[in-house]
C-alpha positions in Angstrom: 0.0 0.0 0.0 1.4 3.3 -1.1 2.0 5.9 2.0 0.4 8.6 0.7 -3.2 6.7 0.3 -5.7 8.3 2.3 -4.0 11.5 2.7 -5.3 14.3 2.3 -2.1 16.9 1.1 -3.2 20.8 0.2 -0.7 22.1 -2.2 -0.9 26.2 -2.8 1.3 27.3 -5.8 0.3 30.2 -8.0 1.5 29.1 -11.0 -1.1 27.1 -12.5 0.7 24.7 -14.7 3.0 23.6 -11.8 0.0 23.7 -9.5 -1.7 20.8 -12.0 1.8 18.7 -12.1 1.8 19.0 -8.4 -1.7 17.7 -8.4 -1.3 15.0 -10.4 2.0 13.5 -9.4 0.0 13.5 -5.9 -3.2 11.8 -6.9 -0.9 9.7 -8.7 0.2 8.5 -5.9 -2.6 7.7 -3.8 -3.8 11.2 -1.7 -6.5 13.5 -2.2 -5.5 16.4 -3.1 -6.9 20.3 -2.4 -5.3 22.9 -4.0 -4.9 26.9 -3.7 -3.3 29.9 -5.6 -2.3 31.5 -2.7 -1.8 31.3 1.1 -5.2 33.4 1.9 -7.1 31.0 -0.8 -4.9 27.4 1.1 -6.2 29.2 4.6 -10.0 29.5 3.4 -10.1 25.6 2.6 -8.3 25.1 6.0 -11.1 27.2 7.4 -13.8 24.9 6.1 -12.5 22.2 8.5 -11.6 20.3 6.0 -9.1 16.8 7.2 -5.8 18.2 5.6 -2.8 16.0 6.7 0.3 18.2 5.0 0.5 21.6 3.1 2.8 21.6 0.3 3.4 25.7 0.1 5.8 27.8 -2.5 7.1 30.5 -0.4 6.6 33.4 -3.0 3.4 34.1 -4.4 0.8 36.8 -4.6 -1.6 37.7 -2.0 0.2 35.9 0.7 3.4 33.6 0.4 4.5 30.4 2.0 5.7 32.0 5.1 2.9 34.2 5.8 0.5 31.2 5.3 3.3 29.2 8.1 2.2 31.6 10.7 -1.4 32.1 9.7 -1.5 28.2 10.2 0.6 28.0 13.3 -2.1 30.1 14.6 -4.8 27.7 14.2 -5.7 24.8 16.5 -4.6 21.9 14.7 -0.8 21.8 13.6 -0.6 20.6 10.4 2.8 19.7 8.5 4.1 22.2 6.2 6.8 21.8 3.1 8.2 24.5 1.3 8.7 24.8 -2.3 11.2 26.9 -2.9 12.7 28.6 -6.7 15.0 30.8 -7.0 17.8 32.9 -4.8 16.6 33.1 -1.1 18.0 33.8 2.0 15.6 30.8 3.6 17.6 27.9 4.5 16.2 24.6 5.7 17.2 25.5 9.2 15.5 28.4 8.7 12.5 26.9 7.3 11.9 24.7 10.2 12.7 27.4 12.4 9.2 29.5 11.1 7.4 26.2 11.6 8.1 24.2 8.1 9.1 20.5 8.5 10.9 20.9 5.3 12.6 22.6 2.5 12.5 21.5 -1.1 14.4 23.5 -3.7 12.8 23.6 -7.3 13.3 22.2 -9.7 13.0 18.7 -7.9 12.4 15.5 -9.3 9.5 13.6 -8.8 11.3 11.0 -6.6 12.5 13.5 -4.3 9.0 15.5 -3.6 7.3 12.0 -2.9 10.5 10.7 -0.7 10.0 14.1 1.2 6.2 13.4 1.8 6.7 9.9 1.9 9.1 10.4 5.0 6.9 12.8 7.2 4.7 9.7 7.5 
């Protein structure tokens, strides 16, 4: 049985073509998948108390990034696991990452492999 069947994994990336890879390499692999444009649509789905086991975030995007959405979340009642997604030059580090409240760091581009290892691993 695959780890990732019956998950349910919210992945918030603005760019819709990646968003739709994200999706489907997901589902692929056995979880349901929500998804979101940006951290204030990811924190209206976590709103609806819907059963979201891990948020897979990209740290810049419009209307509110990955770290905003981090302390929106850690906010909230339930403590969900977050993975960043992260292009381009940045000052965030890994350590740094976890230090906000991320269990993880994933640089793009990734492969496949690695994004499902990473999920793969937080359960």
């Amino acid at each position: 049985m695959n780890k990732l069947s019956n998950l349910n994994i919210l992945v918030v990336e603005d760019d819709s073509e990646l968003r739709s890879v994200l999706i489907e390499i997901i589902e692929f692999h056995g979880a349901h998948v929500y998804s979101a444009a940006n951290g204030k649509e990811a924190l209206n789905s976590i709103d609806q108390k819907l059963r979201i086991d891990l948020v897979l975030s990209d740290v810049q995007m419009p209307v509110m990034g990955g770290i905003e959405l981090i302390k929106n979340i850690k906010n909230l009642d339930s403590v969900r696991p977050i993975v960043l997604l992260l292009s381009g030059q940045s000052e965030l580090t890994e350590a740094s990452a976890m230090g906000i409240g991320a269990v993880g760091l994933i640089h793009k581009p990734y492969s496949i492999k690695t994004l499902v290892d990473r999920i793969e691993n937080l359960f």
